[in-house]
N, C-alpha and C positions, 0 to 999 in steps of 0.2 A: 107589379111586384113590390112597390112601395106603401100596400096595404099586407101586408105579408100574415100581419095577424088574423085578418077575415079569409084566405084564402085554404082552400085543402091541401090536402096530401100531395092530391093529381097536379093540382097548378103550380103547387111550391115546387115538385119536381122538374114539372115540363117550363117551368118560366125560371129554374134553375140552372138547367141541361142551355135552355136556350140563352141565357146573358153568357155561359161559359160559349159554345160554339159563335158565336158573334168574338168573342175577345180572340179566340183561338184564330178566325178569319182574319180578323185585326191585323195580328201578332202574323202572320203567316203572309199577309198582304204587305207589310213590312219588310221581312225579312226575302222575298223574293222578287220584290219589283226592281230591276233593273238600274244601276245608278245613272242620277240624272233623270232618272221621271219622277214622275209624284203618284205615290200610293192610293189606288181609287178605295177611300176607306170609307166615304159618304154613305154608303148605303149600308154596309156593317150598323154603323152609329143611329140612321134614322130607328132599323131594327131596334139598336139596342133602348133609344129613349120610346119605343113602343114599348118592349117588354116592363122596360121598370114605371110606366105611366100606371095610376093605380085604375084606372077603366080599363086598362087592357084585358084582365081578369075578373071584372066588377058581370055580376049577373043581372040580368035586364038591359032595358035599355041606355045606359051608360056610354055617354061616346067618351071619346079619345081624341081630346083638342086642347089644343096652344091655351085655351081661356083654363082650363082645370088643371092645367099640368102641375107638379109641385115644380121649386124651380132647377132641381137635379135635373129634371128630364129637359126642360127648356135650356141650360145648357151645352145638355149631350144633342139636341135638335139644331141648335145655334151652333155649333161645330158639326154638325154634319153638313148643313147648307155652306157654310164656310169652307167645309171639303171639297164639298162638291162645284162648287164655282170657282175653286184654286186648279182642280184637276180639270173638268172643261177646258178654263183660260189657258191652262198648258196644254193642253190635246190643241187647241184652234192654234197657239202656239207655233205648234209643232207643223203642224196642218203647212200652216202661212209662209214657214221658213225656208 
């Protein structure tokens, strides 16, 4: 989504709809995870630095990796592995106690 100018209609919409339903996840994962845990928001976030990586929409063979990313999506990726091994450590945590 960070090529926004080469993209269509179809993609601006559907890579539009999808950065809103990722935030509204977020937002919702927040607002009803029980106090005292930690909000599993890791995978929301990998999503979202998918959507806005400019391959994600790119036609051809285009991949979607850490080396092309611009450095918004690198990041929203480095906060989701950061999520995602805070929320882990707390579940094994929890597990252990």
């Amino acid at each position: 989504m960070l090529n926004w100018n080469h993209l269509t209609l179809q993609q601006k919409l559907l890579g539009a709809l999808g950065v809103a339903l990722c935030v509204l996840v977020i937002l919702a994962l927040f607002r009803f995870t029980p106090p005292g845990r930690t909000p599993p928001i890791g995978m929301p976030l990998v999503i979202l630095g998918w959507l806005l990586h400019p391959g994600a929409f790119a036609p051809g063979k285009r991949t979607v990796a850490w080396r092309g990313a611009p450095l918004l999506v690198k990041i929203v990726w480095a906060a989701a592995i950061t999520a995602l091994l805070v929320s882990v450590t707390a579940g094994v945590g929890r597990m252990l106690a």
